[in-house]
DOZA-336820 format. One record per residue (C-alpha): residue number from 1; residue in one letter; x, y, z. Coordinates in steps of 0.2 Angstrom, whole numbers. Layout:
N
R   num   residuo      xx      yy      zz
R   NUM         A       X       Y       Z
...
This chain:
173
R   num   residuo      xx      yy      zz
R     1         X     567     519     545
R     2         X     584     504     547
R     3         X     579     492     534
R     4         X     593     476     536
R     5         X     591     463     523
R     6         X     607     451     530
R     7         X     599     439     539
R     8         X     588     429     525
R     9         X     583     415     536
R    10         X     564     424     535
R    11         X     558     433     519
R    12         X     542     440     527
R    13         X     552     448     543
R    14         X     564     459     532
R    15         X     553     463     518
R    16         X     546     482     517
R    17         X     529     486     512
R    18         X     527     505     510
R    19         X     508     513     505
R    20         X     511     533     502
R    21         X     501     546     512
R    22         X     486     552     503
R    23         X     484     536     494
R    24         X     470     528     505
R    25         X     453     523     502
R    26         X     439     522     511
R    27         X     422     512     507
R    28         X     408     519     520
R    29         X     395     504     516
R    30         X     409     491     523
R    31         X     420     501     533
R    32         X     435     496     523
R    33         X     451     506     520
R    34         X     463     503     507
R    35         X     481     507     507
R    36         X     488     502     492
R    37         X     505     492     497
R    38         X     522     493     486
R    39         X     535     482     488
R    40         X     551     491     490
R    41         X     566     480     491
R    42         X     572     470     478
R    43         X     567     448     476
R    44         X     579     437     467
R    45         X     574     421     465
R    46         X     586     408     457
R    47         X     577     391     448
R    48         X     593     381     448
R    49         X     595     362     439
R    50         X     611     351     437
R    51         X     618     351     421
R    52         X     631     342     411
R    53         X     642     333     426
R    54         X     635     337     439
R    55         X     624     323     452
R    56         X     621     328     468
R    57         X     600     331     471
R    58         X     597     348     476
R    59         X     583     342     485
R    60         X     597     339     497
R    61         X     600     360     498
R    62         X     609     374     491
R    63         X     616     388     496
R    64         X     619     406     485
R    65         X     630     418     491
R    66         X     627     434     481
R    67         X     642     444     483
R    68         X     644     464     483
R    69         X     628     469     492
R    70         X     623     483     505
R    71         X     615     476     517
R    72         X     609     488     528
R    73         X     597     507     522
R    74         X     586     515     524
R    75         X     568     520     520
R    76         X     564     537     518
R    77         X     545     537     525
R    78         X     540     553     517
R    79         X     543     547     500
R    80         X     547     528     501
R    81         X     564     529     492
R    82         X     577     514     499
R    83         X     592     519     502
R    84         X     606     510     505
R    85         X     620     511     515
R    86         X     639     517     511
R    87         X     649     506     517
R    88         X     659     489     513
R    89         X     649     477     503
R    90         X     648     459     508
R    91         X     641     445     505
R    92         X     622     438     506
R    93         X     618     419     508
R    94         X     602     412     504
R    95         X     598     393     505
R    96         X     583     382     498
R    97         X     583     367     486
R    98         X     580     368     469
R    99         X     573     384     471
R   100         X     580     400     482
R   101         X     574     416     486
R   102         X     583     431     492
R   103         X     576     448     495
R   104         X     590     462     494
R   105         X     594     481     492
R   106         X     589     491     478
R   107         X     606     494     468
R   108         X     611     507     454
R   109         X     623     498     448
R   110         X     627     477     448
R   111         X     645     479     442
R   112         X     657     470     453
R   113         X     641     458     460
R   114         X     644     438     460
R   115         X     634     421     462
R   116         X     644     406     472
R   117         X     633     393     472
R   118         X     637     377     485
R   119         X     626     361     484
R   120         X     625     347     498
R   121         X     642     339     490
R   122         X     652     354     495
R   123         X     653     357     474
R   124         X     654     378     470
R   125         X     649     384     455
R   126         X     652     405     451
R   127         X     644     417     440
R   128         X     645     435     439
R   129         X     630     447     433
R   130         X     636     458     418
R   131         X     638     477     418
R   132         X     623     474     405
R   133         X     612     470     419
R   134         X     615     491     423
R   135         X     604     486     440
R   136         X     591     481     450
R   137         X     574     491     455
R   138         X     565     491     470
R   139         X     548     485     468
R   140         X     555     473     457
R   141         X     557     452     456
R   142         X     571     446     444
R   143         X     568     427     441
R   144         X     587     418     437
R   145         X     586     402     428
R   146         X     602     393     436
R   147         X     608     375     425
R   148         X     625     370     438
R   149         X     637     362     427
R   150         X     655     355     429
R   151         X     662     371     418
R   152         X     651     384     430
R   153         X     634     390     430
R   154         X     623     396     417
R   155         X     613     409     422
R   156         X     600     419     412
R   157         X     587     432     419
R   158         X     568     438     419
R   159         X     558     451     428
R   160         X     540     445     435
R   161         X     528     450     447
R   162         X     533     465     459
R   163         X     534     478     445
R   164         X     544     481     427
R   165         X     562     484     425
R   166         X     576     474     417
R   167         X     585     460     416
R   168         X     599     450     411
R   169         X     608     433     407
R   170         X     623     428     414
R   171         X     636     417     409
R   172         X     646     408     425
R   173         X     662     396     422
């Protein structure tokens, strides 16, 4: 199944939900069958505040372009691994306000991946994930805690929610 995460302008349309076959349960009293959901593309969500210099509400808006991505896979229904595809990477936006939410490809590696953020004032601030942060999971939600400041962007990470996996800090000037 095509799975295209480029257009971000609706988080529920290009999120995929995969249940494996077999996995189903069924209650006779109700009626009811379960199928046990698993996210399977990755959610980045970036919690960004102004620091030292820098004014501008970002009640006001934000945008985050996440730079090196696939945008375009595909899921293997038989065994609910994402792939993604080979060629060029580009570049994702993603806009909110103090908080931003994207939901992107699983990746292997993060190496040669960047963060622009733009507020209302036209004002960019740049980051780049380290080669420590080795990648991102499927299934998985990495929480970045974003402070803009006139020397760049500090950026340090967590993982919540959609499964384990690792993370990472970066530091953006």
């Amino acid at each position: 199944m095509p799975v295209d995460v480029s257009d971000q302008s609706s988080q529920s349309a290009i999120d995929v939900l995969y249940a494996p076959v077999g996995t189903a349960t069924y209650n006779k009293s109700s009626g009811t069958v379960n199928l046990p959901f698993a996210h399977k593309l990755v959610k980045l969500v970036f919690t960004i505040t102004n620091g030292s210099g820098v004014t501008e509400a970002l009640g006001n808006g934000i945008d985050v372009e996440i730079s090196g991505q696939q945008t375009a896979g595909e899921l293997d229904l038989a065994t609910g691994t994402v792939t993604p595809g080979t060629g060029t990477a580009t570049t994702i936006t993603a806009s909110g306000n103090a908080t931003v939410e994207a939901i992107v490809l699983p990746n292997t590696s993060t190496a040669g991946m960047g963060f622009t953020f733009t507020n209302y004032a036209g004002e960019t601030f740049t980051g780049s994930i380290p080669a420590l942060s080795a990648s991102w999971a499927g299934g998985n939600k990495y929480t970045y805690a974003v402070t803009l400041q006139k020397t760049g962007a500090v950026i340090t990470g967590t993982i919540a929610a959609w499964g384990a996996g690792t993370g990472g800090s970066v530091t953006a000037e």
